[in-house]
PDB file of N, CA, C and O in Angstrom:
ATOM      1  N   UNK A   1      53.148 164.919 100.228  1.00  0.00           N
ATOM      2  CA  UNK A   1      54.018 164.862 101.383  1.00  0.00           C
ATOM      3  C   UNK A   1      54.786 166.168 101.501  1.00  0.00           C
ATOM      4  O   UNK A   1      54.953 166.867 100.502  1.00  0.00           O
ATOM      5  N   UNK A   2      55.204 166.477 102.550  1.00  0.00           N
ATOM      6  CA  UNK A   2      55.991 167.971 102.859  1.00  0.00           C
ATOM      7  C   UNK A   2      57.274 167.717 102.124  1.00  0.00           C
ATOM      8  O   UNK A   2      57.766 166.620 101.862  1.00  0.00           O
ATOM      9  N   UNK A   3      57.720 168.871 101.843  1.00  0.00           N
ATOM     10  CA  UNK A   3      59.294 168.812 101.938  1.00  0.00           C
ATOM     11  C   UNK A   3      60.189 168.427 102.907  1.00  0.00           C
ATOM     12  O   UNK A   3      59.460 168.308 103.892  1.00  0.00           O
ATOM     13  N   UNK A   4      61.250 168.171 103.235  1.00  0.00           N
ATOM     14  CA  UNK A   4      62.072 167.452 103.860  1.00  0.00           C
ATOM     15  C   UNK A   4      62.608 169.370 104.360  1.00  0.00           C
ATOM     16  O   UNK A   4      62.822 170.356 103.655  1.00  0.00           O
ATOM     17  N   UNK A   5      62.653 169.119 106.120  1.00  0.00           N
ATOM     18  CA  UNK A   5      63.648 170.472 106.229  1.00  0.00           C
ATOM     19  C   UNK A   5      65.399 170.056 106.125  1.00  0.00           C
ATOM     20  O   UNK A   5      66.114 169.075 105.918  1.00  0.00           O
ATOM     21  N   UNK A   6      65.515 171.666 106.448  1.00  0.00           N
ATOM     22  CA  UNK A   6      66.842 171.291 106.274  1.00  0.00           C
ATOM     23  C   UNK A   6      67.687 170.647 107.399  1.00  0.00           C
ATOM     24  O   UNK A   6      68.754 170.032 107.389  1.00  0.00           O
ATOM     25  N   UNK A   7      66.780 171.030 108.423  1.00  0.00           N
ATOM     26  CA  UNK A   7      67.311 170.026 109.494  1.00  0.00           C
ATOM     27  C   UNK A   7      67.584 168.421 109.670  1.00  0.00           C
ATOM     28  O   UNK A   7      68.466 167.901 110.354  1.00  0.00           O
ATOM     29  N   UNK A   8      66.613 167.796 108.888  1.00  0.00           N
ATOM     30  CA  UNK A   8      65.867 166.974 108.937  1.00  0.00           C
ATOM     31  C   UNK A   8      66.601 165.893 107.574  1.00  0.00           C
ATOM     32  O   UNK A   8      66.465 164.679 107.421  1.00  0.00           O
ATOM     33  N   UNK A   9      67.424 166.937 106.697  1.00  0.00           N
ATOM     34  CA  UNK A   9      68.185 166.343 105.527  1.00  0.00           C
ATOM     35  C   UNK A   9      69.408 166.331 106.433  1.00  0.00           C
ATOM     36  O   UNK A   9      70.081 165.351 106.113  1.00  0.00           O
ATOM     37  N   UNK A  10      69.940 166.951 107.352  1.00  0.00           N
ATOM     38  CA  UNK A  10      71.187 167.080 107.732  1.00  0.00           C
ATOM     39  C   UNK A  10      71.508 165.642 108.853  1.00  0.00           C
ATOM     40  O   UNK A  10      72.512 164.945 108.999  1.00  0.00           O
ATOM     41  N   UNK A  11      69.727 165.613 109.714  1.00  0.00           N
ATOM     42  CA  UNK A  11      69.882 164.083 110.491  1.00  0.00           C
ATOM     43  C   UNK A  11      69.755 163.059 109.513  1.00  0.00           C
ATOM     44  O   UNK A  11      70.160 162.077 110.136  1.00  0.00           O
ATOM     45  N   UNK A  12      69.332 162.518 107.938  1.00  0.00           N
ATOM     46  CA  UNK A  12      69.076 161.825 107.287  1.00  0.00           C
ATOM     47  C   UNK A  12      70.916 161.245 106.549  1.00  0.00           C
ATOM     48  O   UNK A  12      71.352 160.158 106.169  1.00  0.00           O
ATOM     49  N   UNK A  13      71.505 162.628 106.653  1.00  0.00           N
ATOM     50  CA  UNK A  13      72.887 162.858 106.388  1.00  0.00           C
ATOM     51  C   UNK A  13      73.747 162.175 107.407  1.00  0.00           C
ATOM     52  O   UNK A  13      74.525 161.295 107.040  1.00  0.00           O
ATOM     53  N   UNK A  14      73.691 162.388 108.167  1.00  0.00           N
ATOM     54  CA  UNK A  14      74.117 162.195 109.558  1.00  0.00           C
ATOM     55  C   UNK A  14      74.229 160.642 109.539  1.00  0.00           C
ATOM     56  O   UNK A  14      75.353 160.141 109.503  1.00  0.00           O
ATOM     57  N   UNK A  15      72.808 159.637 109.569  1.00  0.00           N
ATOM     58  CA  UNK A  15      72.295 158.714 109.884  1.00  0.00           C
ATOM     59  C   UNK A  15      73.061 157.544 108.351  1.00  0.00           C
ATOM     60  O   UNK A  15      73.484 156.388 108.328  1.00  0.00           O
ATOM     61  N   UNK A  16      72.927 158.485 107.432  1.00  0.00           N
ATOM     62  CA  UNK A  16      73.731 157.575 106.277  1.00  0.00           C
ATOM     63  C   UNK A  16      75.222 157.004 106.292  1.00  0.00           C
ATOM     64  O   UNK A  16      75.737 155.910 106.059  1.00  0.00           O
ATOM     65  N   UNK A  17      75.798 158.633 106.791  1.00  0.00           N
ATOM     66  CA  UNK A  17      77.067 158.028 107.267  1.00  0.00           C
ATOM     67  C   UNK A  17      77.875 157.356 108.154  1.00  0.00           C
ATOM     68  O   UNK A  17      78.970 156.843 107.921  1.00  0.00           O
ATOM     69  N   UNK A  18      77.049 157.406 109.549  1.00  0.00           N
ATOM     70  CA  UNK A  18      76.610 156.594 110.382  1.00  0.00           C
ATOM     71  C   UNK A  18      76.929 154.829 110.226  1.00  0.00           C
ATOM     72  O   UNK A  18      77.770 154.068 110.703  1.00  0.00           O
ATOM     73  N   UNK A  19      75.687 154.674 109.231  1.00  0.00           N
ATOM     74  CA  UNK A  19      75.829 153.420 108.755  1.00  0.00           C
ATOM     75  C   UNK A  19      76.570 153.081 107.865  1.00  0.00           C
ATOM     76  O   UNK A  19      76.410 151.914 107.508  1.00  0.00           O
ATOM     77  N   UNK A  20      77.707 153.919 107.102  1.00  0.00           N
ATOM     78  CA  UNK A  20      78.165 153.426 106.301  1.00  0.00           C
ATOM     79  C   UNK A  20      80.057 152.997 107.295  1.00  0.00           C
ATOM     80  O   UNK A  20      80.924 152.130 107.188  1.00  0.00           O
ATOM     81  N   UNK A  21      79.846 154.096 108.068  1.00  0.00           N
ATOM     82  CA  UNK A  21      80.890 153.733 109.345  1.00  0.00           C
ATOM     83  C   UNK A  21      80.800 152.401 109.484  1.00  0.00           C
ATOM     84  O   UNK A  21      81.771 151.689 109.225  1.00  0.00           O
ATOM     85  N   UNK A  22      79.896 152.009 109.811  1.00  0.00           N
ATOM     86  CA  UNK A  22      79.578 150.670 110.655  1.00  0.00           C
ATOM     87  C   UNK A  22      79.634 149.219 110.198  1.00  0.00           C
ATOM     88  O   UNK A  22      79.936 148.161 110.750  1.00  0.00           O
ATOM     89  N   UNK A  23      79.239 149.564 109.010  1.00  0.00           N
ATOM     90  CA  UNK A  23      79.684 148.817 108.042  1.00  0.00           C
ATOM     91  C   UNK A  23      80.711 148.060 107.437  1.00  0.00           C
ATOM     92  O   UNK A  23      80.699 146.878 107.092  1.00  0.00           O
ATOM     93  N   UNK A  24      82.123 149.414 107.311  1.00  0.00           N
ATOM     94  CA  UNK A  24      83.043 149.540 106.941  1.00  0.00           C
ATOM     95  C   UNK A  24      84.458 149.068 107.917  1.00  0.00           C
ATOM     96  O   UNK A  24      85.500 148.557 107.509  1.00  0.00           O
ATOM     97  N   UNK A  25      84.079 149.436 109.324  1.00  0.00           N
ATOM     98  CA  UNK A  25      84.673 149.392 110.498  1.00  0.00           C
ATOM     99  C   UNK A  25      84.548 147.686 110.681  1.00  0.00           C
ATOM    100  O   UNK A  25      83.538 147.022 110.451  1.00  0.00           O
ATOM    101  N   UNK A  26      85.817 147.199 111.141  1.00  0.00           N
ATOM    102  CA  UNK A  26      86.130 145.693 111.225  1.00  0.00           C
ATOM    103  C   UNK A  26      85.423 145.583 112.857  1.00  0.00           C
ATOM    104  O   UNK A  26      85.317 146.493 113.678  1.00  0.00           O
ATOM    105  N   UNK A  27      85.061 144.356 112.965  1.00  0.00           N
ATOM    106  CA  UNK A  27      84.217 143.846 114.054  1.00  0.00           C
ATOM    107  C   UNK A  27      85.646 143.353 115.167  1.00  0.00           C
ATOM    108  O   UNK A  27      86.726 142.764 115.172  1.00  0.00           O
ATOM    109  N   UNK A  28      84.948 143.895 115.783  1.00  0.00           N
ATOM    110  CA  UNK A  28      85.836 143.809 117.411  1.00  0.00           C
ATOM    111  C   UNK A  28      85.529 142.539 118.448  1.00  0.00           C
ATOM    112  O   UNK A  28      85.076 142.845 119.551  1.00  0.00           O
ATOM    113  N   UNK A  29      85.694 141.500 118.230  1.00  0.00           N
ATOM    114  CA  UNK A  29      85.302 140.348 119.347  1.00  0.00           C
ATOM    115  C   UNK A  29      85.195 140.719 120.402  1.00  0.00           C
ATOM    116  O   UNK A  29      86.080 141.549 120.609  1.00  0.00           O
ATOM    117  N   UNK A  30      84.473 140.549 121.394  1.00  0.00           N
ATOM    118  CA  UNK A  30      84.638 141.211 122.868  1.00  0.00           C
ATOM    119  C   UNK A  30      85.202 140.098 123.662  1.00  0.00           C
ATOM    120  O   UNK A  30      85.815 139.136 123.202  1.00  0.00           O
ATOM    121  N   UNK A  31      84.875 140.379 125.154  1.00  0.00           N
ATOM    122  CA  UNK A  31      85.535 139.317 125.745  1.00  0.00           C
ATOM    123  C   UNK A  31      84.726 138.716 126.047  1.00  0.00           C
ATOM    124  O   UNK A  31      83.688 139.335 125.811  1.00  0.00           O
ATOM    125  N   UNK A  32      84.397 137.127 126.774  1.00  0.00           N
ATOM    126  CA  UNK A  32      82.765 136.560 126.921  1.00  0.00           C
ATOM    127  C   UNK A  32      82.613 137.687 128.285  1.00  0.00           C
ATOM    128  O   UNK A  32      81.555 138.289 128.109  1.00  0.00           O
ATOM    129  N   UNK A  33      83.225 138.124 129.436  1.00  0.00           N
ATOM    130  CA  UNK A  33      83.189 138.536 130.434  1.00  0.00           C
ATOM    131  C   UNK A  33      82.481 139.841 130.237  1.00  0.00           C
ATOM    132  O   UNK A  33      81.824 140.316 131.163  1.00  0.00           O
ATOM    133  N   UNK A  34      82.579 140.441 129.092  1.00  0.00           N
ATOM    134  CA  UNK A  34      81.615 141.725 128.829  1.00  0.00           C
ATOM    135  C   UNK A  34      80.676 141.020 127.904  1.00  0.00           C
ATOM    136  O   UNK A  34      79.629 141.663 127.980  1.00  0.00           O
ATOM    137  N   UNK A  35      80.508 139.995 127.042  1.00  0.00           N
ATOM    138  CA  UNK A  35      79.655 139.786 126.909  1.00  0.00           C
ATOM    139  C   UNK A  35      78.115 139.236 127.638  1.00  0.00           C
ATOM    140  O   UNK A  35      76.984 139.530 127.250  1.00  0.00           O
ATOM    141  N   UNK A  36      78.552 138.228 128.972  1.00  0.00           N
ATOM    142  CA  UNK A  36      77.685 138.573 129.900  1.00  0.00           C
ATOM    143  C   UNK A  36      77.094 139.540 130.798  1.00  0.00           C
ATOM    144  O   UNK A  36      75.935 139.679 131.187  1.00  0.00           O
ATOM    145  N   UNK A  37      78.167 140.181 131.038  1.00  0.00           N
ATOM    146  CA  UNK A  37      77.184 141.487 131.743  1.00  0.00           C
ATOM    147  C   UNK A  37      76.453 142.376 130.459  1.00  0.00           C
ATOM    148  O   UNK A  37      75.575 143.179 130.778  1.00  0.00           O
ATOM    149  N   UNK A  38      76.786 142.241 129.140  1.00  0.00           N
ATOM    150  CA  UNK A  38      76.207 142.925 127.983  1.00  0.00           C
ATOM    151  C   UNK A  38      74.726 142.193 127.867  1.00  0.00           C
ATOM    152  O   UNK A  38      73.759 142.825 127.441  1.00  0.00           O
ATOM    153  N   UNK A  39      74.632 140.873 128.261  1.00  0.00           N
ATOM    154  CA  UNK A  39      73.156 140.139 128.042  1.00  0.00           C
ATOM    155  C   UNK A  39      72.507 140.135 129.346  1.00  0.00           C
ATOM    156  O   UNK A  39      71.306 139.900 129.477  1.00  0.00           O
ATOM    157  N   UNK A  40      73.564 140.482 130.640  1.00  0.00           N
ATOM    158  CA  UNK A  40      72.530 140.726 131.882  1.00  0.00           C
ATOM    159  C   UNK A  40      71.682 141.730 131.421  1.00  0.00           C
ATOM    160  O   UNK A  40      70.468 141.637 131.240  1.00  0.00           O
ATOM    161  N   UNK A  41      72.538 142.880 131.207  1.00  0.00           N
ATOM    162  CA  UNK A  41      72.316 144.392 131.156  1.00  0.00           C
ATOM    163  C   UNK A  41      70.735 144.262 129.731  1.00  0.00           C
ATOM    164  O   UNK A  41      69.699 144.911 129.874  1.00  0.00           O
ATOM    165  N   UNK A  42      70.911 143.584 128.874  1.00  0.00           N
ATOM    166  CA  UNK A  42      69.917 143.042 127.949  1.00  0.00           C
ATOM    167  C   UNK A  42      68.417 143.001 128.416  1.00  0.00           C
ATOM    168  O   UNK A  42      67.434 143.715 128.219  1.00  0.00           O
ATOM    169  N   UNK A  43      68.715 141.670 129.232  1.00  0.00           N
ATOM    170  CA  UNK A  43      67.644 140.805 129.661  1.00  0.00           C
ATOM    171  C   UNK A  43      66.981 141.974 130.698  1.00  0.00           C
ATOM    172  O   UNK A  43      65.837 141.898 130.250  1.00  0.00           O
ATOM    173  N   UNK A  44      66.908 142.734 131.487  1.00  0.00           N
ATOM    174  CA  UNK A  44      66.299 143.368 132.353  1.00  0.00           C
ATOM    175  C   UNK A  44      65.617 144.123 132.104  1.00  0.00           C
ATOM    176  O   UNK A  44      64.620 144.287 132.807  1.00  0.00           O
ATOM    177  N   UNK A  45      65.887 145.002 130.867  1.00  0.00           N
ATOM    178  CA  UNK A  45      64.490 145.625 130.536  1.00  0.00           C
ATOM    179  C   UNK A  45      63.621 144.683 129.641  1.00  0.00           C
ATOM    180  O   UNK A  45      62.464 144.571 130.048  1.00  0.00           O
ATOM    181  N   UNK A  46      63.910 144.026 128.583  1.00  0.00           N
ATOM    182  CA  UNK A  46      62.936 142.878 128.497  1.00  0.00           C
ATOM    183  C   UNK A  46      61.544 142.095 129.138  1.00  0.00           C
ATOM    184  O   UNK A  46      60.408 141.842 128.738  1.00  0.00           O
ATOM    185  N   UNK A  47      62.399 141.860 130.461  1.00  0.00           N
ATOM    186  CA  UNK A  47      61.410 141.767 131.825  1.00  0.00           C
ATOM    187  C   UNK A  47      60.083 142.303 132.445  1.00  0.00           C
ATOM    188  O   UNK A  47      59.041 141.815 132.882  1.00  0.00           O
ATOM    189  N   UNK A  48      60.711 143.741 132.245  1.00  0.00           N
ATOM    190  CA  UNK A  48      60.142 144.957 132.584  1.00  0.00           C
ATOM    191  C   UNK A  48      59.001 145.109 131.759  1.00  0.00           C
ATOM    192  O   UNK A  48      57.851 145.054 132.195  1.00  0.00           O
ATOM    193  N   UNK A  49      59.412 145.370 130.134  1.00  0.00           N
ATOM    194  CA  UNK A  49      58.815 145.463 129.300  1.00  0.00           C
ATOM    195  C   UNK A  49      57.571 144.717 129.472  1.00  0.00           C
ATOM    196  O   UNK A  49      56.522 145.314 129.713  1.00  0.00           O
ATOM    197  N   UNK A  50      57.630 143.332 129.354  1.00  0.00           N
ATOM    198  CA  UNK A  50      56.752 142.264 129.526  1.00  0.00           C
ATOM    199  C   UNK A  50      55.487 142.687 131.029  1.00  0.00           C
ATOM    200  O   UNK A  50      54.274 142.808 130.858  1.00  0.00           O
ATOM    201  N   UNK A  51      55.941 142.783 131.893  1.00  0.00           N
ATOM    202  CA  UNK A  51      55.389 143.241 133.100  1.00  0.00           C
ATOM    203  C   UNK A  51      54.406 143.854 132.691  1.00  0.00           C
ATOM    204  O   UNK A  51      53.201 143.618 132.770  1.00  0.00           O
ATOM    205  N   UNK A  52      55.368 145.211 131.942  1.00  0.00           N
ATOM    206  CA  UNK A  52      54.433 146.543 132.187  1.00  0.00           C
ATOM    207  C   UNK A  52      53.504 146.007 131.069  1.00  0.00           C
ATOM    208  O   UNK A  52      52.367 146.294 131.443  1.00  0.00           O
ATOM    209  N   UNK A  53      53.421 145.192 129.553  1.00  0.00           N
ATOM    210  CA  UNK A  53      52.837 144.808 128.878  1.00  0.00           C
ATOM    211  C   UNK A  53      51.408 143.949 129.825  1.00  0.00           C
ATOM    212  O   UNK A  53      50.270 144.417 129.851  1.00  0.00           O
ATOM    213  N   UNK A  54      51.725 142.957 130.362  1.00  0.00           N
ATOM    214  CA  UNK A  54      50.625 142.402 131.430  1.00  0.00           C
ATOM    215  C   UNK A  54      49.809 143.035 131.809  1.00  0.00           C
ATOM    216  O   UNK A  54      48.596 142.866 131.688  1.00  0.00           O
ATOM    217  N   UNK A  55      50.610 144.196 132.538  1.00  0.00           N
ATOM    218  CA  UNK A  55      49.492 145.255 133.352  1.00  0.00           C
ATOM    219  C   UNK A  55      48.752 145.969 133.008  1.00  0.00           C
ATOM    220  O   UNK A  55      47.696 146.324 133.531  1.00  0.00           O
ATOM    221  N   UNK A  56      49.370 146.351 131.809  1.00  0.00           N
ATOM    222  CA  UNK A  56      48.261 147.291 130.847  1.00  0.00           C
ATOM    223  C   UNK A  56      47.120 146.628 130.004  1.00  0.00           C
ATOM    224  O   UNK A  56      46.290 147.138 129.252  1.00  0.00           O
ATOM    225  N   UNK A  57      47.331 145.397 130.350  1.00  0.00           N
ATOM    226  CA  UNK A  57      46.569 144.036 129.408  1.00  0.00           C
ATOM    227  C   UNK A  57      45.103 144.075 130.379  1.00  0.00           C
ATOM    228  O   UNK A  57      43.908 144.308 130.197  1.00  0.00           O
ATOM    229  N   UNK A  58      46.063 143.670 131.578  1.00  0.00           N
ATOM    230  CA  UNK A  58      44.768 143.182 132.840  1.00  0.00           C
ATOM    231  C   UNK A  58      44.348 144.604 133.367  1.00  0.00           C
ATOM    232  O   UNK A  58      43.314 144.505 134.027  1.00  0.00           O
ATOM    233  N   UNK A  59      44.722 145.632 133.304  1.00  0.00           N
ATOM    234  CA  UNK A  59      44.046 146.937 133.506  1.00  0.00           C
ATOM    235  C   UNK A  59      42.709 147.331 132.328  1.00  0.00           C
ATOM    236  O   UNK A  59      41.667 147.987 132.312  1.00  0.00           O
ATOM    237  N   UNK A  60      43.368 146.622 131.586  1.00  0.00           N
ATOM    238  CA  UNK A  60      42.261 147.340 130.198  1.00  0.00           C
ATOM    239  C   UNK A  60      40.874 146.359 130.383  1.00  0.00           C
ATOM    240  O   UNK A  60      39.695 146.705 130.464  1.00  0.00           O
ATOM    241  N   UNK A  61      41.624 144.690 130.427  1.00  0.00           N
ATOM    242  CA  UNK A  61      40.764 144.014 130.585  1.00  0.00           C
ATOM    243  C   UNK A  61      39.858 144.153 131.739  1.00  0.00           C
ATOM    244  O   UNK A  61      38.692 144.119 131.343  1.00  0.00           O
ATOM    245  N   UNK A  62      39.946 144.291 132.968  1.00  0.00           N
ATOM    246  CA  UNK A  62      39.499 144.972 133.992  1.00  0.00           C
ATOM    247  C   UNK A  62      38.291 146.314 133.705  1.00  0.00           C
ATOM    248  O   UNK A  62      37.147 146.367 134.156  1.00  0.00           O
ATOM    249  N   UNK A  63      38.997 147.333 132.801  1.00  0.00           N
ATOM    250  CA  UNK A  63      37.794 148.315 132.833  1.00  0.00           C
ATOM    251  C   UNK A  63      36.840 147.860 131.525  1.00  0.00           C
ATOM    252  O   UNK A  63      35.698 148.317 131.475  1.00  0.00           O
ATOM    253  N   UNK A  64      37.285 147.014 130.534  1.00  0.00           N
ATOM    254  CA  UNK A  64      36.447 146.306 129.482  1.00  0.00           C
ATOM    255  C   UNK A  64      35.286 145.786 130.133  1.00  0.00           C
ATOM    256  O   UNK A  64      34.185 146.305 129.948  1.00  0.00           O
ATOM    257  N   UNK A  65      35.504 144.472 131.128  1.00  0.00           N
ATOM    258  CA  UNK A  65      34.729 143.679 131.777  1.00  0.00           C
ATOM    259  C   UNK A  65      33.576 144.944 132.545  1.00  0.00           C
ATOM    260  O   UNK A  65      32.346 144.899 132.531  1.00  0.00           O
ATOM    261  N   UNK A  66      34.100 145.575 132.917  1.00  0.00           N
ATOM    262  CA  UNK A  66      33.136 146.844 134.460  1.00  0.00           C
ATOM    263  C   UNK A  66      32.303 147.630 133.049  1.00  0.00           C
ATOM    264  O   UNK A  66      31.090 147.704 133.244  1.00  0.00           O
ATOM    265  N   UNK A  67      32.646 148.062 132.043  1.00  0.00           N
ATOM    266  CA  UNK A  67      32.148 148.840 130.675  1.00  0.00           C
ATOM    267  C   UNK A  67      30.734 147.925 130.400  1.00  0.00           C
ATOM    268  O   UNK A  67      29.585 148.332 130.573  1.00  0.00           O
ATOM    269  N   UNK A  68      31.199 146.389 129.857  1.00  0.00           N
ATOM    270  CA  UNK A  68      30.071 145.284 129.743  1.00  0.00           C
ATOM    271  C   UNK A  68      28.802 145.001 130.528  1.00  0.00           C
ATOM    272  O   UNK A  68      27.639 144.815 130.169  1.00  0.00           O
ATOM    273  N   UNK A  69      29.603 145.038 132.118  1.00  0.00           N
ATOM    274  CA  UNK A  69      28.605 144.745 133.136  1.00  0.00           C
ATOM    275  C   UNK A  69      27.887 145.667 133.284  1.00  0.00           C
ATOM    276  O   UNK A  69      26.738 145.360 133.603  1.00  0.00           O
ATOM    277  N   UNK A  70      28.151 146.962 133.154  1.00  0.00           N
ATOM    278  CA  UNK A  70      27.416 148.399 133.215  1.00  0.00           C
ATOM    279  C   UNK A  70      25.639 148.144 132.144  1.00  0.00           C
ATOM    280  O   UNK A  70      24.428 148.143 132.363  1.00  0.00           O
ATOM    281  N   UNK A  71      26.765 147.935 130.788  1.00  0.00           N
ATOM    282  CA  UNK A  71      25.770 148.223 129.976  1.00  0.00           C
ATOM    283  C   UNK A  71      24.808 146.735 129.920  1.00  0.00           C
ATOM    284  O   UNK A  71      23.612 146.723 129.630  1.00  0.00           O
ATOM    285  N   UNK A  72      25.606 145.550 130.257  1.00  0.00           N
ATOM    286  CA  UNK A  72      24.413 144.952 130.315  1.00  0.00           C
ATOM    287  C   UNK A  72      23.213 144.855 131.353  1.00  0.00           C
ATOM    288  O   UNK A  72      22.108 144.367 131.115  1.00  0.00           O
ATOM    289  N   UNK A  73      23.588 145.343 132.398  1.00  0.00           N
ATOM    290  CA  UNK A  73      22.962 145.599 133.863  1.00  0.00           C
ATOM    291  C   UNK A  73      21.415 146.980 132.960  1.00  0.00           C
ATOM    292  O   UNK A  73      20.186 147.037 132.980  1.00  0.00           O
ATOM    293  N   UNK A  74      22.299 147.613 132.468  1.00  0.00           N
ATOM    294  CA  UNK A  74      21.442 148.682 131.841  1.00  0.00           C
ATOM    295  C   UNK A  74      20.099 148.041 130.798  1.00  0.00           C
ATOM    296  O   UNK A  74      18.927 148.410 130.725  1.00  0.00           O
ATOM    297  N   UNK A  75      20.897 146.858 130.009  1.00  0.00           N
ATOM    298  CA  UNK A  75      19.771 146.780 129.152  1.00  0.00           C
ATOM    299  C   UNK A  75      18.562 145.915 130.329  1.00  0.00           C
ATOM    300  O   UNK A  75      17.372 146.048 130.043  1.00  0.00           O
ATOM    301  N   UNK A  76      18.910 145.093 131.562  1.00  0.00           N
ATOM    302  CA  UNK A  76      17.683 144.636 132.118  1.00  0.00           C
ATOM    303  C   UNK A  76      17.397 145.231 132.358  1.00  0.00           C
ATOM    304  O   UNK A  76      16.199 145.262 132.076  1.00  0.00           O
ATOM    305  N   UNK A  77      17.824 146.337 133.041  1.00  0.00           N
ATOM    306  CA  UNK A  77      16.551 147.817 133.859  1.00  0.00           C
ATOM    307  C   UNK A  77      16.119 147.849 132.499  1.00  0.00           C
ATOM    308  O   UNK A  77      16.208 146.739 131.974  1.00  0.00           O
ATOM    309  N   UNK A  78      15.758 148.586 131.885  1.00  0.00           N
ATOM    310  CA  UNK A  78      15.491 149.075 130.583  1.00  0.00           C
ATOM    311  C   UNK A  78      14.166 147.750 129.954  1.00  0.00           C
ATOM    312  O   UNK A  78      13.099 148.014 129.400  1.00  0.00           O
ATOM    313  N   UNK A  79      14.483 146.962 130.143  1.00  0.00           N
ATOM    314  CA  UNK A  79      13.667 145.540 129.711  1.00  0.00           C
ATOM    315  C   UNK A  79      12.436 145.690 130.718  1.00  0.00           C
ATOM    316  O   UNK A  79      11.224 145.815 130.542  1.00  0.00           O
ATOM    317  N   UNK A  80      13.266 145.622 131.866  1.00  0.00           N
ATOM    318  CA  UNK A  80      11.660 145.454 133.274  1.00  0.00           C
ATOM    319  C   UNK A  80      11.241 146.659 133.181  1.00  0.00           C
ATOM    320  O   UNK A  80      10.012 146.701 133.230  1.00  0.00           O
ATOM    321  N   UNK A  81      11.849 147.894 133.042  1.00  0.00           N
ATOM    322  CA  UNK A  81      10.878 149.288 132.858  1.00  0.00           C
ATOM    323  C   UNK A  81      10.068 148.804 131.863  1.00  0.00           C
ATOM    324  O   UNK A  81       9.060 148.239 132.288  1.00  0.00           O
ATOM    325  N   UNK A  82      10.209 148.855 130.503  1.00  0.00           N
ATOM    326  CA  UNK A  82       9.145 148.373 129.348  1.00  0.00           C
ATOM    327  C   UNK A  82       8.296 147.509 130.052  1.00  0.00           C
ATOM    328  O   UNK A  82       7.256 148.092 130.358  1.00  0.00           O
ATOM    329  N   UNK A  83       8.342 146.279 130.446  1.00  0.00           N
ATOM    330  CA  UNK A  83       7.555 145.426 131.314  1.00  0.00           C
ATOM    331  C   UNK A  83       6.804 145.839 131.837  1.00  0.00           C
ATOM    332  O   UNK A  83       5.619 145.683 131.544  1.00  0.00           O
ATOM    333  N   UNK A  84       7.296 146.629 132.965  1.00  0.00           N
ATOM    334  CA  UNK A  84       6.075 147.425 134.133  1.00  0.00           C
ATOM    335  C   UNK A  84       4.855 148.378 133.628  1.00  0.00           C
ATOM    336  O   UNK A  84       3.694 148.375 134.037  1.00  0.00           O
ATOM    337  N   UNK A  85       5.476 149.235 132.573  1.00  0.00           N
ATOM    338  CA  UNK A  85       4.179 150.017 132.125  1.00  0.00           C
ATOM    339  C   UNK A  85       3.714 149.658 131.102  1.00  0.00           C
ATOM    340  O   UNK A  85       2.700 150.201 130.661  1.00  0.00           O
TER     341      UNK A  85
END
């Protein structure tokens, strides 16, 4: 494995103390009134996510199916050529 740069020790640095903040720091109750717009604000890319997950599902599946039909269309030509001569 490479060495670690020094940049790269300084974000690892960074990221430790980070969490040790967070840790350490007493938890703040919110109000429920920001907590709902905190789970609107949540839920919407979620949504999205899912969508764009679908589409890339039924897009793939789409050129999978047209890939299949190609090549099986190919192996009958290929069958009746042998046939004919």
């Amino acid at each position: 494995m490479p060495k670690k740069t020094k940049r790269q020790k300084m974000i690892a640095a960074y990221r430790k103390k980070m969490m040790l903040a967070e840790k350490v720091s007493p938890v703040v109750v919110p109000d429920v009134a920001e907590t709902k717009v905190a789970t609107q604000i949540k839920e919407i890319p979620k949504q999205n996510e899912k969508k764009f997950e679908n589409s890339f599902f039924f897009s793939d599946l789409k050129k999978s199916l047209v890939l299949v039909a190609v090549v099986i269309a190919l192996e009958i030509a290929l069958y009746f050529a042998r046939i004919i001569k």
